[in-house]
C-alpha positions, -999 to +999 in steps of 0.1 A: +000+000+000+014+033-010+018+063+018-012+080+001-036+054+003-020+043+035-029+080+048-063+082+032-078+043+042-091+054+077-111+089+060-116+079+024-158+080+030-150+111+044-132+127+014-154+116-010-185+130+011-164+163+015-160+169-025-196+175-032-201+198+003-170+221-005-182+228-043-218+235-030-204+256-003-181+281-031-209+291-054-214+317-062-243+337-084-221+363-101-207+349-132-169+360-133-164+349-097-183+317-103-161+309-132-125+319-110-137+298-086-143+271-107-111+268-123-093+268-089-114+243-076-106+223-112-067+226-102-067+224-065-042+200-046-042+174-029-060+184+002-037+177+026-052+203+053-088+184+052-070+152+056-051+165+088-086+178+102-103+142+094-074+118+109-069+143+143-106+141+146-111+106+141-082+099+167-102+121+194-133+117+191-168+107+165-166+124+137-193+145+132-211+180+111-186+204+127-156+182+115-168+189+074-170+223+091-139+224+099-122+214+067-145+241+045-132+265+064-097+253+063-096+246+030-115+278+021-084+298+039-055+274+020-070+288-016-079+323-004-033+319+006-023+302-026-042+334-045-031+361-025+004+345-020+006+345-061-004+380-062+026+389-034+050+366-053+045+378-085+038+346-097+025+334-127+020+296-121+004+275-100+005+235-103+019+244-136-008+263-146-016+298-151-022+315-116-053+338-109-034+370-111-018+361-144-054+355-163-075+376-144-050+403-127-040+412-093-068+432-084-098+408-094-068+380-078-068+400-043-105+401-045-113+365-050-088+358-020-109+382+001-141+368-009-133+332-005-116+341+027-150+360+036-168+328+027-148+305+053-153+326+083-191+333+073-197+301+070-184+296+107-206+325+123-235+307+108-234+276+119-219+289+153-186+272+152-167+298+173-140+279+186-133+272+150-132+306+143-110+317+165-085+290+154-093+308+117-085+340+128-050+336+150-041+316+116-048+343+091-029+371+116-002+349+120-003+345+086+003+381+074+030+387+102+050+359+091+044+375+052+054+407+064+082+399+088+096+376+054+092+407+030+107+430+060+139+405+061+143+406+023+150+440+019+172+441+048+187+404+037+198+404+080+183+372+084+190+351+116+177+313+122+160+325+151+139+350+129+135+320+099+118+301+126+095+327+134+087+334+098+077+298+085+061+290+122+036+318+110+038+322+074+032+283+070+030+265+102+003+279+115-020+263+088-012+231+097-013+237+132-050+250+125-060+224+102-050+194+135-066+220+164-100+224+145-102+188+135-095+183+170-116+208+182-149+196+164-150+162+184-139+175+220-136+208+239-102+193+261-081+218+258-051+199+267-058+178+236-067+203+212-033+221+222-009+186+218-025+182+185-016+215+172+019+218+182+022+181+163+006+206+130+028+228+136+059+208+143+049+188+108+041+224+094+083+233+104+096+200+087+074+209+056+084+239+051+120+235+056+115+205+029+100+232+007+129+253+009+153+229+002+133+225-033+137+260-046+176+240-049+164+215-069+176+218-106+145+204-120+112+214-113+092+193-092+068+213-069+047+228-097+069+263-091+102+276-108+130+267-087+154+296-077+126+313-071+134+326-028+167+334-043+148+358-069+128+370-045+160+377-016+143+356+007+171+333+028+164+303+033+176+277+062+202+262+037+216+297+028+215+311+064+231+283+078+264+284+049+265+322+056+271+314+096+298+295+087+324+314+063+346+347+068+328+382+059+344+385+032+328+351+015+297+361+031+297+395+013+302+385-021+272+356-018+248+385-003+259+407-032+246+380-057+214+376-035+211+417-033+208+415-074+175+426-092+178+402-122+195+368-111+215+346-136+213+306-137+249+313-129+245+329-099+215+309-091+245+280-100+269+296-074+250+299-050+237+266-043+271+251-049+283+277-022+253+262+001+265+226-007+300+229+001+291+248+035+268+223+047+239+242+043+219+218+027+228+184+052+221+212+084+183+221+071+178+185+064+188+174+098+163+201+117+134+192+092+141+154+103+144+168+144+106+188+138+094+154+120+105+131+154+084+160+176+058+160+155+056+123+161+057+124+194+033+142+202+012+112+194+037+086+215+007+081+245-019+073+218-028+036+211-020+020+181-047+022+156-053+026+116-058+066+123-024+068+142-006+050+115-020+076+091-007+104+108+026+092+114+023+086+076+013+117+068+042+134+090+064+113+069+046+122+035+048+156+036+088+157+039+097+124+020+074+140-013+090+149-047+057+167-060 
């Protein structure tokens, strides 16, 4: 049995009941928007955020209304990022296809994100799921600081690990965390358990994002996004910072001189990963994604062995072991 399937047997009713609720839940009656969100939906991923809110509520509690609750809204706040992230990032491809922003523009882009953002926490209010709310809305502030703080760092380039932390425990983290505490939250109000589950989302959130980063290295394109493309944008990375700790000022300046570039070269792209190679930049980020992974694991040590435990543990495993 493959890790997908392995991750998916204990929820698979589940996520085939949820694909029908989240289409009826993002109509819409105006006919631009209907279409925009239409074509998202027809090249959205591979809901990895519902999945985390399914297995963490099937390993507390019976599964129930609020849980599809949960994941809508979830889910509704993942696409409303991805669209507003593509409109910050000046990117023109998502999934290797054409992003909002680049068919429709970033205003009508910013606007969708807003309105589908809108949507999830609506959809909360009205069916009275304020616990999940809040959840929702400490995610989308920790969100924009951790966008902020990265575009702050960029234009500064005085990145330190301790600040990196910060930025992907919010920027991306935080989503994951959200996805385990509202799954969590839908089947029991302990708050003791809700909190343990989203420290394991956010530890798994860490590892993932430290495994994304080490993909902008790649050579070939595997995520759906150009590689090279933090160095474009002057964010540092784990695998960068750590190389830069550990070389003379000298070295140091003439790699933050290539990063400080408007226009980037595969070259310099080239040199720069060769620089983060030989400085152990890339073995260091790999051996903190791996430490986030083992806490994220533990924080399911005192539960029982069962179908749904397996499948997290899988799915901790998944999301730093993927090459798409």
């Amino acid at each position: 049995m493959s890790s997908k399937d392995l991750i998916i047997a204990p929820i698979r009713e589940e996520l085939v009941n949820f694909e029908p609720f989240f289409k009826k839940a993002t109509k819409s009656d105006l006919p631009l928007l209907s279409n925009i969100i239409n074509y998202i939906l027809r090249r959205k991923g591979k809901q990895m955020r519902p999945m985390l809110v399914f297995l963490t509520a099937k390993l507390n509690g019976e599964f129930n209304e609020r849980t599809y609750h949960a994941a809508l809204t979830i889910e509704l706040l993942h696409t409303a990022t991805l669209v507003h992230d593509d409109v910050v990032d000046d990117s023109y491809q998502r999934r290797g296809f054409f992003s909002v922003n680049a068919v429709w523009k970033n205003k009508i882009a910013v606007l969708v994100g807003d309105f589908i953002l809108a949507m999830g926490m609506l959809w909360s209010i009205d069916h009275k799921d304020y616990d999940i709310l809040g959840h929702i809305s400490t995610a989308v502030k920790d969100m924009s600081e951790g966008e902020i703080l990265q575009i702050e760092k960029a234009r500064k380039l005085d990145i330190t690990e301790e600040v990196y932390f910060e930025i992907i425990r919010k920027k991306t983290a935080s989503l994951l965390a959200t996805s385990a505490a509202v799954g969590t939250c839908s089947v029991t109000a302990d708050a003791q358990i809700i909190e343990q589950m989203r420290l394991m989302g956010e530890y798994a959130g860490m590892a993932f994002q430290i495994k994304d980063d080490l993909f902008d290295y790649q050579k070939s394109n595997l995520i759906g996004k150009p590689t090279g493309n933090d160095l474009h944008e002057k964010k540092i990375t784990l695998p960068l910072i750590h190389a830069l700790n550990h070389v003379g000022s000298s070295e140091k300046s003439r790699i933050l001189k290539i990063v400080r570039k408007r226009t980037k070269s595969a070259d310099d792209l080239r040199e720069v990963g060769e620089f983060v190679g030989l400085n152990g930049g890339f073995t260091y980020a790999e051996q903190i994604m791996h430490q986030y992974k083992e806490k994220a694991i533990g924080q399911l040590a005192l539960y029982p062995d069962c179908e749904v435990k397996t499948a997290l543990v899988e799915y901790i495993n998944y999301i730093i072991s993927r090459v798409s």
